[in-house]
ROKOL-10361 format. One record per residue: x, y, z of N, C-alpha, C, CB in turn; residue in one letter. Coordinates in Angstrom, 3 decimals, padded with zeros to 6 digits. Glycine has a CB too. Example, Ala and Ser with C-alpha at 12.3 -4.5 7.8 and 13.67 -1.06 7.14 Angstrom:
<pts>
> nX/nY/nZ/caX/caY/caZ/cX/cY/cZ/cbX/cbY/cbZ/r
> 013.190/-005.690/007.800/012.300/-004.500/007.800/013.200/-003.300/007.800/011.308/-004.473/009.046/A
> 012.850/-002.250/007.080/013.670/-001.060/007.140/012.900/000.030/007.870/014.084/-000.598/005.725/S
</pts>
This chain:
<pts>
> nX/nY/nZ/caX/caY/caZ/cX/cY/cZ/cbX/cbY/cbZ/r
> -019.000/-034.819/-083.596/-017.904/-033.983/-083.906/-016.988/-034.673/-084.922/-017.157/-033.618/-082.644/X
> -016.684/-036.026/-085.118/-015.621/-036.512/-085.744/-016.940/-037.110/-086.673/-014.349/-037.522/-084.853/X
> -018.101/-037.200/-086.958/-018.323/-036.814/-088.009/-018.657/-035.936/-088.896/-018.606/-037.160/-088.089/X
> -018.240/-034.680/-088.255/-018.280/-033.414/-089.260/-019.769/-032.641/-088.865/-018.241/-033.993/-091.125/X
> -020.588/-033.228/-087.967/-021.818/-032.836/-088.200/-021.947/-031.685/-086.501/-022.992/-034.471/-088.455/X
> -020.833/-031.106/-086.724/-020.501/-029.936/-085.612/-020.227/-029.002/-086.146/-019.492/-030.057/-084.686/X
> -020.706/-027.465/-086.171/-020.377/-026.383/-087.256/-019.087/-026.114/-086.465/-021.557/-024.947/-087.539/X
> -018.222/-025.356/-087.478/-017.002/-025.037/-086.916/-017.402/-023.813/-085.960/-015.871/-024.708/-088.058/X
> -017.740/-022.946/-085.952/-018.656/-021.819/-085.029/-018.993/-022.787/-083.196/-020.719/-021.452/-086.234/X
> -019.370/-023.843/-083.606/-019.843/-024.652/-082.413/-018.744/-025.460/-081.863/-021.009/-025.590/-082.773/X
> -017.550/-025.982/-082.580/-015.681/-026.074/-082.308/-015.231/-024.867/-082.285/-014.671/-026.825/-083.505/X
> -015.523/-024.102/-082.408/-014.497/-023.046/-082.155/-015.010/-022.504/-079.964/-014.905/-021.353/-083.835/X
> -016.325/-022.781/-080.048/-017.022/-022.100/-078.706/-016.098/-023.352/-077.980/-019.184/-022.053/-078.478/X
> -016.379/-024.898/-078.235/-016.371/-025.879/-077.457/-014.637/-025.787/-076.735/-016.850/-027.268/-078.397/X
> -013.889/-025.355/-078.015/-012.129/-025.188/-077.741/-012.152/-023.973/-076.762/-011.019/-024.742/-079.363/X
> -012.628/-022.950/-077.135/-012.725/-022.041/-075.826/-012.955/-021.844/-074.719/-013.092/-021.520/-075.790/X
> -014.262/-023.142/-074.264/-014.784/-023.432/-073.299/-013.989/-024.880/-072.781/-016.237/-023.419/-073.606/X
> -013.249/-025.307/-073.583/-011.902/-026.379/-073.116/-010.709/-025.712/-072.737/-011.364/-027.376/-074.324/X
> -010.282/-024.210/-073.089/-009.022/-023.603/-072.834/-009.469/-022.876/-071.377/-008.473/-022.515/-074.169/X
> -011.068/-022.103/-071.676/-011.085/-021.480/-070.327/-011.033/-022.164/-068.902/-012.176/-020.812/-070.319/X
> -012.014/-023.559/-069.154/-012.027/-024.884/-068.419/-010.466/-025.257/-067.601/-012.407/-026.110/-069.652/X
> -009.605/-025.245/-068.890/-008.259/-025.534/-067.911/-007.426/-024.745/-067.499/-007.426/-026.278/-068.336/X
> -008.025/-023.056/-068.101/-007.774/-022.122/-066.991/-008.028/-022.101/-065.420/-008.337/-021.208/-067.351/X
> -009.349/-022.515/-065.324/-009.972/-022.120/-064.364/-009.513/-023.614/-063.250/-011.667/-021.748/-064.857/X
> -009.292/-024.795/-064.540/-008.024/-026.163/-063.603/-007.060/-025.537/-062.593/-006.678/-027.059/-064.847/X
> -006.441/-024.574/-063.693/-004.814/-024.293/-063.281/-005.131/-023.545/-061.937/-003.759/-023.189/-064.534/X
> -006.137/-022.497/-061.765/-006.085/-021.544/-061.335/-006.425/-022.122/-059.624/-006.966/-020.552/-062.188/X
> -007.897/-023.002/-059.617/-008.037/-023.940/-058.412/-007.117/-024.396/-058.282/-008.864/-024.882/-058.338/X
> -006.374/-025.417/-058.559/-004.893/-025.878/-058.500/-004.064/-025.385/-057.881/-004.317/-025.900/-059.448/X
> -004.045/-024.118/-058.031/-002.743/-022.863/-057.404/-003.304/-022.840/-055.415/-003.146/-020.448/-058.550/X
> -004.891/-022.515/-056.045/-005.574/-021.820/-054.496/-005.182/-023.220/-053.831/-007.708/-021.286/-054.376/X
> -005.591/-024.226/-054.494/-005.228/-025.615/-053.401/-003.383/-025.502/-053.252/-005.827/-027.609/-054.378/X
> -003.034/-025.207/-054.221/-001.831/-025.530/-052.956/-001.388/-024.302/-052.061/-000.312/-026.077/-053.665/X
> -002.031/-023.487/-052.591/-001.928/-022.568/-051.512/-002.860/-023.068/-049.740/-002.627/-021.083/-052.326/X
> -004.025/-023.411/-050.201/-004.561/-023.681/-049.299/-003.689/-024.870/-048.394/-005.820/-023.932/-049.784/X
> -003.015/-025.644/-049.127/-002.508/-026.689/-048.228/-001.246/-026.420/-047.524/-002.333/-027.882/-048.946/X
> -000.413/-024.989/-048.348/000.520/-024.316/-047.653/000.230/-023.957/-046.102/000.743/-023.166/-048.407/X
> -000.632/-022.754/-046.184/-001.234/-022.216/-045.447/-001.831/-023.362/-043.995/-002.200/-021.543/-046.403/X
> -002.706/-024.152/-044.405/-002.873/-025.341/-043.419/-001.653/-026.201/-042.764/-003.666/-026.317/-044.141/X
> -000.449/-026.179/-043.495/000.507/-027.105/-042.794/001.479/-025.847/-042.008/001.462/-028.270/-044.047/X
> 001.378/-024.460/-042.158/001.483/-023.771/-041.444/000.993/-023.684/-040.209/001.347/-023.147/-041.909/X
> -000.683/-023.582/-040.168/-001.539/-023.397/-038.976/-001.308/-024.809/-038.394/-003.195/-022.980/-039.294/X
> -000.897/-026.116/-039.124/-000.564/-027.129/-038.321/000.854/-027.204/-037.355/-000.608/-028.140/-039.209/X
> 001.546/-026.759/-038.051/002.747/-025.963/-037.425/002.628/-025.725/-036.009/002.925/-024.606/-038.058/X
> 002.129/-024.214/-036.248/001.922/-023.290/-035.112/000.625/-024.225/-034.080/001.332/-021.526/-035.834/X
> 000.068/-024.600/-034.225/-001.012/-025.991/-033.819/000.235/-026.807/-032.697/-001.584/-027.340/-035.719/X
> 000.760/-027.183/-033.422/001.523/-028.242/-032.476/002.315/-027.825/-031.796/002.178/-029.205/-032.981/X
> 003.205/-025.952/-031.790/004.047/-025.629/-031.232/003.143/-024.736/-030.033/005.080/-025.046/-032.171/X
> 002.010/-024.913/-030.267/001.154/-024.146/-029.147/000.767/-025.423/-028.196/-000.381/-023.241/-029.835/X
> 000.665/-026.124/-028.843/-000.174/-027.342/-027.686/001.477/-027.965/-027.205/-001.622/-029.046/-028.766/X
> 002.717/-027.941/-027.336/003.290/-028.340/-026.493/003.626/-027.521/-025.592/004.045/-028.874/-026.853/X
> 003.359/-025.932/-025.772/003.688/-024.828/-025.017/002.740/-025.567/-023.711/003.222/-023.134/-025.763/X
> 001.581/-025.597/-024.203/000.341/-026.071/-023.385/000.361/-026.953/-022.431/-000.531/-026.562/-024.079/X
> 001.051/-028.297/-023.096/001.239/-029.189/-022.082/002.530/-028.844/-021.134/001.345/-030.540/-022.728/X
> 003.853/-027.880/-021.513/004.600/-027.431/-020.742/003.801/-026.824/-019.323/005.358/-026.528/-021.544/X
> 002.842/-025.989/-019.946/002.218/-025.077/-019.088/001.357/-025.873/-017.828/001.260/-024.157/-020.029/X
> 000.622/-027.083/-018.598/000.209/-027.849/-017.741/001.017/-028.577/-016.709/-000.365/-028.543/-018.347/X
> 002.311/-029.276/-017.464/002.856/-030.018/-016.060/003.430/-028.626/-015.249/004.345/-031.404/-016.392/X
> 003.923/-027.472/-015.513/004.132/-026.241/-014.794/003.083/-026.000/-013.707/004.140/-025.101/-015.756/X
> 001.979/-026.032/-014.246/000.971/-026.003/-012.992/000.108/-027.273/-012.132/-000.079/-025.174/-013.505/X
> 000.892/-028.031/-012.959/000.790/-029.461/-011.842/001.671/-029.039/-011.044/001.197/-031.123/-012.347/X
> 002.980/-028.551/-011.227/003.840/-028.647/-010.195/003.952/-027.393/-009.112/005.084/-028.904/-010.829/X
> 003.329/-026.756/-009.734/003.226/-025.312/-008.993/001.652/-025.915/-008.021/002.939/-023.544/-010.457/X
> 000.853/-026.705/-008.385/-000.476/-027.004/-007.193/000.189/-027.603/-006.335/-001.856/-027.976/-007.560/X
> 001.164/-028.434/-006.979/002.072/-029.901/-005.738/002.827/-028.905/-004.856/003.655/-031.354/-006.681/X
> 003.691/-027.787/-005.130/004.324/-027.502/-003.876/003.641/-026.373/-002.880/005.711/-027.085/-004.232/X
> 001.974/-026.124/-004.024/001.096/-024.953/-003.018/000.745/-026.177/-001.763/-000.786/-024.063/-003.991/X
> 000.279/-027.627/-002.178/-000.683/-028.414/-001.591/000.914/-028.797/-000.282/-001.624/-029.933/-002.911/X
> 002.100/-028.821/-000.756/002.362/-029.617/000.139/003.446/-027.964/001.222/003.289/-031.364/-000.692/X
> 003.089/-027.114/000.719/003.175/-025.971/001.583/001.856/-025.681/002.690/003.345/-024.759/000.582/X
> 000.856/-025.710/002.210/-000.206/-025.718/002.977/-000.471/-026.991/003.502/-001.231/-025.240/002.342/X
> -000.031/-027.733/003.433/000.254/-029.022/004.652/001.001/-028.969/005.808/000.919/-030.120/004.150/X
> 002.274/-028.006/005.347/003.692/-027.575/005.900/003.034/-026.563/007.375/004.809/-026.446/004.416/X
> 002.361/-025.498/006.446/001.566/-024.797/006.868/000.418/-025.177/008.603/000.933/-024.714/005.526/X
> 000.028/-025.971/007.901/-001.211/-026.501/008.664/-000.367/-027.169/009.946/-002.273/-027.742/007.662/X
> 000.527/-028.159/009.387/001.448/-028.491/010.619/001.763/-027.715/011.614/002.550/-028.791/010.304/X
> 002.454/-026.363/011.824/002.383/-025.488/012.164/002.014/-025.152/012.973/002.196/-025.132/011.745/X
> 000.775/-024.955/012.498/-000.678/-024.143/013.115/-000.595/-025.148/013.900/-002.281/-023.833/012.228/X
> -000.560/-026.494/013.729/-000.960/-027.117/015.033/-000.483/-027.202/016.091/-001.126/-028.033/015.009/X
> 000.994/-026.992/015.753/001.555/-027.024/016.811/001.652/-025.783/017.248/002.594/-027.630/016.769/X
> 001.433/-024.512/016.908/001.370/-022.955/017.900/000.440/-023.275/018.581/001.034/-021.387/017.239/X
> -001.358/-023.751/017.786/-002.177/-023.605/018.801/-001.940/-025.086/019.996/-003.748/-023.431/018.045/X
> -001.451/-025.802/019.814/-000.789/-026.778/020.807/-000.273/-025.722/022.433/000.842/-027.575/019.791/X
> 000.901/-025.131/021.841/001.486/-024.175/022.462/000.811/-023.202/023.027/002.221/-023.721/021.801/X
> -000.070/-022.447/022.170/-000.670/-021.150/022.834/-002.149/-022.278/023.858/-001.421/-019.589/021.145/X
> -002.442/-023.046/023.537/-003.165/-023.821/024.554/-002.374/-024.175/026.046/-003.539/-025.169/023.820/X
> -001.482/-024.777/025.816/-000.190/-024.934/027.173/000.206/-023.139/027.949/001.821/-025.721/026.136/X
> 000.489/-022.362/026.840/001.003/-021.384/027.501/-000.680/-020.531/027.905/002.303/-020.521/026.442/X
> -001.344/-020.901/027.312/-003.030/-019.800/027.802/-003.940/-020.401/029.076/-004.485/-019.842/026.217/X
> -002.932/-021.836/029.512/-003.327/-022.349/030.696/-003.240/-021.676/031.924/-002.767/-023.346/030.833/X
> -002.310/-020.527/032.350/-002.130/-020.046/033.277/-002.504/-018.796/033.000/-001.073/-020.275/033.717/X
> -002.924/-018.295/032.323/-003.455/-016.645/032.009/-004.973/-016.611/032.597/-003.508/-016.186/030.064/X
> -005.023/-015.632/033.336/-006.459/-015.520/033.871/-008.028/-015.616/032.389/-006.360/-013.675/034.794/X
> -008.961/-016.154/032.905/-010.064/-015.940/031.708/-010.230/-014.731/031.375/-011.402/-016.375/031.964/X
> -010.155/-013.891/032.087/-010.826/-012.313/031.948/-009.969/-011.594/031.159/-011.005/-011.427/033.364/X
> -008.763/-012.049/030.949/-007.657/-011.217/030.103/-007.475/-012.307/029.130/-006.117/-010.692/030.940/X
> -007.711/-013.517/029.005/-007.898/-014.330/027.703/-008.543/-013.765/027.221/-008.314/-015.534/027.590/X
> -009.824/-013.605/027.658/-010.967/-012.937/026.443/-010.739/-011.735/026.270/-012.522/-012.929/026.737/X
> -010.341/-011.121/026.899/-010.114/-009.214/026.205/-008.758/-009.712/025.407/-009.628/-007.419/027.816/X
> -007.913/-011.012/025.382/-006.451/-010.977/024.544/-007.424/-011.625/023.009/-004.747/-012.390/025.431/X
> -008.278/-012.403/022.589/-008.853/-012.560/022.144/-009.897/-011.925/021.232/-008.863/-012.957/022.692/X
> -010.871/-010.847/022.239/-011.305/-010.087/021.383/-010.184/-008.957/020.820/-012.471/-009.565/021.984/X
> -009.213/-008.704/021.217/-008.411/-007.743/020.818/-007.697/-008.342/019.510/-007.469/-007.319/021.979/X
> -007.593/-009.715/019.685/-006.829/-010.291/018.885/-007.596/-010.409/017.252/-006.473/-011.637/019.624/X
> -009.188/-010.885/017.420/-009.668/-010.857/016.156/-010.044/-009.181/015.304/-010.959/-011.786/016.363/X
> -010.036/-008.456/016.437/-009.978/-007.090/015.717/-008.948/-006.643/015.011/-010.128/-006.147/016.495/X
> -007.429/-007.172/015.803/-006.665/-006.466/014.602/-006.044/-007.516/014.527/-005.802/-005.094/014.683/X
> -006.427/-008.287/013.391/-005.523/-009.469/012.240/-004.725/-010.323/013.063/-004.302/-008.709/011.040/X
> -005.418/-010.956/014.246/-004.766/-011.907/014.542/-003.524/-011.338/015.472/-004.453/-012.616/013.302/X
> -003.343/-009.943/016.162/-002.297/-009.664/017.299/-003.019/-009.149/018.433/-001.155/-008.615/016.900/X
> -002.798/-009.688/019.213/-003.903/-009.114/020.614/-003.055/-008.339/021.423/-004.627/-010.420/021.755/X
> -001.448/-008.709/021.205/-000.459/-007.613/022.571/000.741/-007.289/021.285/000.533/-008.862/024.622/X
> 001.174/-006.522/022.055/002.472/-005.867/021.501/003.801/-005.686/022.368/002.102/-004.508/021.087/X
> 004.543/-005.376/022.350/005.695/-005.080/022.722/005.892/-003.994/022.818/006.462/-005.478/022.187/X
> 005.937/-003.343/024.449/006.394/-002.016/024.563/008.093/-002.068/024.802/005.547/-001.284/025.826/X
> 008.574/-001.129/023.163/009.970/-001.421/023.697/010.370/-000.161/023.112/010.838/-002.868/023.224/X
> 011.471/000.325/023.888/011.971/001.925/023.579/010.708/003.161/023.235/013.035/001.838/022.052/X
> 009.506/003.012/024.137/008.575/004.188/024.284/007.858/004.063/023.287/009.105/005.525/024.347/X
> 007.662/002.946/022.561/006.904/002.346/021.120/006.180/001.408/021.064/007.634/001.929/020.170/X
> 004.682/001.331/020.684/004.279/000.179/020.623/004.903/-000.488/019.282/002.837/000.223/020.739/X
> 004.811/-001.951/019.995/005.390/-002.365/018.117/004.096/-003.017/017.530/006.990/-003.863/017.901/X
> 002.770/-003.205/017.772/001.854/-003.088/017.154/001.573/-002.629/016.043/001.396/-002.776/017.630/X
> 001.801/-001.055/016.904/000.999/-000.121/015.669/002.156/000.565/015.237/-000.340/001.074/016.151/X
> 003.275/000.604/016.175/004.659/001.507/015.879/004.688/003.186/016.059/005.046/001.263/014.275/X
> 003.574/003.293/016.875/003.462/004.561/017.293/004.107/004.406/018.461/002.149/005.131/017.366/X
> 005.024/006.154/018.769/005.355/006.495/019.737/004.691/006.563/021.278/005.634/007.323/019.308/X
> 004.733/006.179/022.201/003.728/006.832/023.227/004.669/008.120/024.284/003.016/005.325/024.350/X
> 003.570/009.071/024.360/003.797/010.031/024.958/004.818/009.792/026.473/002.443/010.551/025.082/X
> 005.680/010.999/027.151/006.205/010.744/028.213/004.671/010.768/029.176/007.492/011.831/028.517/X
> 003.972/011.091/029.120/002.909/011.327/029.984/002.476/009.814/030.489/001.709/012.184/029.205/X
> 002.437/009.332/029.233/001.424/008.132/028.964/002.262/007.117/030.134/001.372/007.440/026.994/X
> 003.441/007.265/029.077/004.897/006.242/030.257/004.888/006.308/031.465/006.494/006.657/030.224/X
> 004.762/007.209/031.853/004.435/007.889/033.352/003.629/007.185/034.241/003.718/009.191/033.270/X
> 002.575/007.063/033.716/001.404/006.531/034.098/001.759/004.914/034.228/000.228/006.936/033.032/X
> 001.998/004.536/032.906/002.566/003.274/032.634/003.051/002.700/033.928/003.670/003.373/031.614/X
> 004.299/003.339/034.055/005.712/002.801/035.162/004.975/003.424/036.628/007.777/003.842/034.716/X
> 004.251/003.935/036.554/003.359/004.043/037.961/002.449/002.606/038.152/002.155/005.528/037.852/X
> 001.704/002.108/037.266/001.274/001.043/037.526/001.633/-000.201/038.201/001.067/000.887/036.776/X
> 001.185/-001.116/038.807/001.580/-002.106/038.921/002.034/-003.180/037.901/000.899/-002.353/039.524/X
> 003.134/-004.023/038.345/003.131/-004.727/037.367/002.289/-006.029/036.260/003.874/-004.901/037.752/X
> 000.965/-006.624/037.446/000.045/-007.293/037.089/-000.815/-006.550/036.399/-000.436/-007.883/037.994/X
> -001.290/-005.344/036.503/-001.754/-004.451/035.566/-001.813/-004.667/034.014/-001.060/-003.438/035.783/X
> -003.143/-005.255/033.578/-003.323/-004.667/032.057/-003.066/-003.251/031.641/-004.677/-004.827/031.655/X
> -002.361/-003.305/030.662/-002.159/-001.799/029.939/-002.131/-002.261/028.796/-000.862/-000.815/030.226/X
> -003.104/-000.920/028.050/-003.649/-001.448/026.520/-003.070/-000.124/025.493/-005.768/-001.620/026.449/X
> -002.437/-000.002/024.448/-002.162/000.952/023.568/-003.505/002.075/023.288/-001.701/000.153/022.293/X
> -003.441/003.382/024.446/-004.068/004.015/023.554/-005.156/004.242/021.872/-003.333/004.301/023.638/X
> -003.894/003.829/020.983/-004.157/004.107/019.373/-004.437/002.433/019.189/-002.555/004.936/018.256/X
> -003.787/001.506/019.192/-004.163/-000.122/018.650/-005.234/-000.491/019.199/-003.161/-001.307/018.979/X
> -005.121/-000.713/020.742/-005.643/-001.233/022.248/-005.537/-002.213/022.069/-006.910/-001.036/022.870/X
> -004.177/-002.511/021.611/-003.661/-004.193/021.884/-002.853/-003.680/023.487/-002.151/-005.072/020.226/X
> -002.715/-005.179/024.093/-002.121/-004.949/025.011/-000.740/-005.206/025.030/-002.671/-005.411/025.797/X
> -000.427/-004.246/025.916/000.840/-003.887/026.000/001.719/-004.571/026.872/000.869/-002.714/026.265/X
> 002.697/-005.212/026.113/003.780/-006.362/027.538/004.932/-005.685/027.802/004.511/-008.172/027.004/X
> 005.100/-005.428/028.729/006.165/-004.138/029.289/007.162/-005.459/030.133/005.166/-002.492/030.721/X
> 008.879/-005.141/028.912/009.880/-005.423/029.747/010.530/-004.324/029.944/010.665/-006.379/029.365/X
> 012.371/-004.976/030.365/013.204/-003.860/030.128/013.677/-003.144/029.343/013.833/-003.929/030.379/X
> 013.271/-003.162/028.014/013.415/-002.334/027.188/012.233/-001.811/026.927/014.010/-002.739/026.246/X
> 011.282/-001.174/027.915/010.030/-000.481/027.373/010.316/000.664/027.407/008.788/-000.642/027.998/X
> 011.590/000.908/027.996/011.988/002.656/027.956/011.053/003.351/029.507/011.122/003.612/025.980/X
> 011.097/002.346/030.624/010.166/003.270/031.486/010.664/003.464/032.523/008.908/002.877/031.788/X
</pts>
């Protein structure tokens, strides 16, 4: 070229293909900084999500710690009712343990109810004057079982009879 032995036709293509060249510089140039905009954005939102995250995590560390030490609380409990219902199921005849028992796993864990003001509180149904009748005719060692629940029924002075 700088010795002349380049037609001007062949400088004139080469300058064109040097102007379009640093068009096409400028133009990548732009997309990169766009691209690096765009990325320190998503890095952004990146880091404001993962501390949400780790919020969320010690949140449910602390939400397992007071399930685990409720169901400890829990369990304590239990031990000591069935402690209790062992002491107090010492003097109940077998034959009405086990009907308080099977009655008890049929409906969710209540085997008797409370007859109080002409109501079981079981099921919270009314019972008939008929039924009462019958009831307050009975003896007092007498099992009596709810009609509608057939939990049994513990009749004080407020059974309405």
């Amino acid at each position: 070229m700088d010795a002349g032995s380049v037609s001007p036709k062949d400088l004139e293509r080469i300058q064109h293909e040097v102007v379009s060249l640093e068009r096409r510089i400028s133009s990548l140039e732009d997309d990169e900084l766009e691209v690096m905009g765009r990325l320190e954005e998503a890095q952004g939102r990146l880091d404001h999500v993962e501390q949400e995250l780790e919020g969320t995590e010690r949140r449910a560390a602390e939400l397992r710690e007071s399930r685990d030490a409720t169901w400890a609380e829990i369990d304590g409990e239990t031990a000591d009712v069935a402690g209790t219902r062992a002491w107090a199921a010492e003097d109940v005849p077998a034959d009405l343990l086990k009907v308080y028992d099977r009655v008890r796993a049929q409906r969710g864990g209540v085997g008797a109810a409370l007859l109080r003001q002409r109501q079981c509180t079981g099921c919270r149904l009314g019972i008939d004057n008929l039924e009462l009748a019958r009831i307050a005719a009975l003896p007092a060692d007498e099992v009596v079982r709810c009609e509608e629940c057939t939990r049994i029924l513990v009749r004080t002075d407020e059974s309405g009879l």
